[in-house]
C-alpha positions as CSV (number, residue, x, y, z in Angstrom):
1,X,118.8,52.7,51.7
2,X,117.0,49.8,51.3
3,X,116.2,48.2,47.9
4,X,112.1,47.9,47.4
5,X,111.1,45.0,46.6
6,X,109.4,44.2,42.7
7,X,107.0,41.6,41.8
8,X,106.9,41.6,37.9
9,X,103.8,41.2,35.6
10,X,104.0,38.2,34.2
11,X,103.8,41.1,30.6
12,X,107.5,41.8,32.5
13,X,108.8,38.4,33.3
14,X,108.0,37.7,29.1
15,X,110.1,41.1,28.0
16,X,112.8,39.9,30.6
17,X,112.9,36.5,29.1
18,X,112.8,38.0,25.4
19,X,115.7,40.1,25.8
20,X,117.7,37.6,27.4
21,X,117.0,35.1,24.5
22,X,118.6,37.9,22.4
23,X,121.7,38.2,24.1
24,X,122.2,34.8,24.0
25,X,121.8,35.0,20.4
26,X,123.7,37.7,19.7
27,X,126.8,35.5,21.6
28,X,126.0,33.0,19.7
29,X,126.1,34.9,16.4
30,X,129.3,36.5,17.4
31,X,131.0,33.2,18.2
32,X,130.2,31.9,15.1
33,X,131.6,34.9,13.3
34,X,134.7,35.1,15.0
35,X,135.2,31.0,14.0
36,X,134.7,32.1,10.1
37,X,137.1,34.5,10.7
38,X,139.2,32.2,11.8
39,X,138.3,30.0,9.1
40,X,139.1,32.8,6.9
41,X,143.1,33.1,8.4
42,X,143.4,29.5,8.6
43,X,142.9,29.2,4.5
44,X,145.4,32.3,4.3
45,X,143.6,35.2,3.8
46,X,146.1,38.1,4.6
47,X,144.6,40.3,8.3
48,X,144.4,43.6,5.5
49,X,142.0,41.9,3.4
50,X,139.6,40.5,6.2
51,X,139.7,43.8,7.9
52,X,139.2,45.7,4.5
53,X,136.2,43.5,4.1
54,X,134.8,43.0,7.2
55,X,133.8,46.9,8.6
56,X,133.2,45.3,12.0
57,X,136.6,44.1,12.5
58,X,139.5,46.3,12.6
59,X,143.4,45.2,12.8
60,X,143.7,45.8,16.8
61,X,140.1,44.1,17.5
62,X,141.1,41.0,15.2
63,X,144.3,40.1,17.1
64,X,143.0,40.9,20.0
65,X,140.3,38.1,19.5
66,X,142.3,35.6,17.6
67,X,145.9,36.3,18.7
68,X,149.1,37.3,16.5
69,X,149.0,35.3,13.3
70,X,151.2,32.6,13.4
71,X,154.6,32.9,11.4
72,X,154.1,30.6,8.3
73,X,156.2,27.8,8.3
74,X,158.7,26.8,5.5
């Protein structure tokens, strides 16, 4: 079947434009999330208490993002 063709209102082309703005934001905001989490490991916050704090951010999700914490060194 062939695809019709659309010609957006210009009303269209601006929604289209706002949502995309959003999900750029919304990366954005993510990315800059995930580095404070980071942030938060690299000052030695134990995974348990970022996950206990953080409701987004379970165990599985946080290595999964940021890898296996790193054996401390002596």
């Amino acid at each position: 079947m062939i695809r019709p063709t659309w010609t957006p209102t210009d009303e269209q082309l601006a929604a289209i434009k706002r949502a995309q703005d959003a999900w750029v934001a919304r990366d954005a905001a993510e990315d800059a999330a995930w580095r404070e989490t980071q942030a938060l490991r690299d000052a030695g916050v134990p995974d348990l208490a970022i996950c206990d704090r953080i409701a987004q951010v379970s165990k599985p999700t946080l290595n999964r993002r940021l890898g296996p914490r790193k054996a401390r060194e002596s």
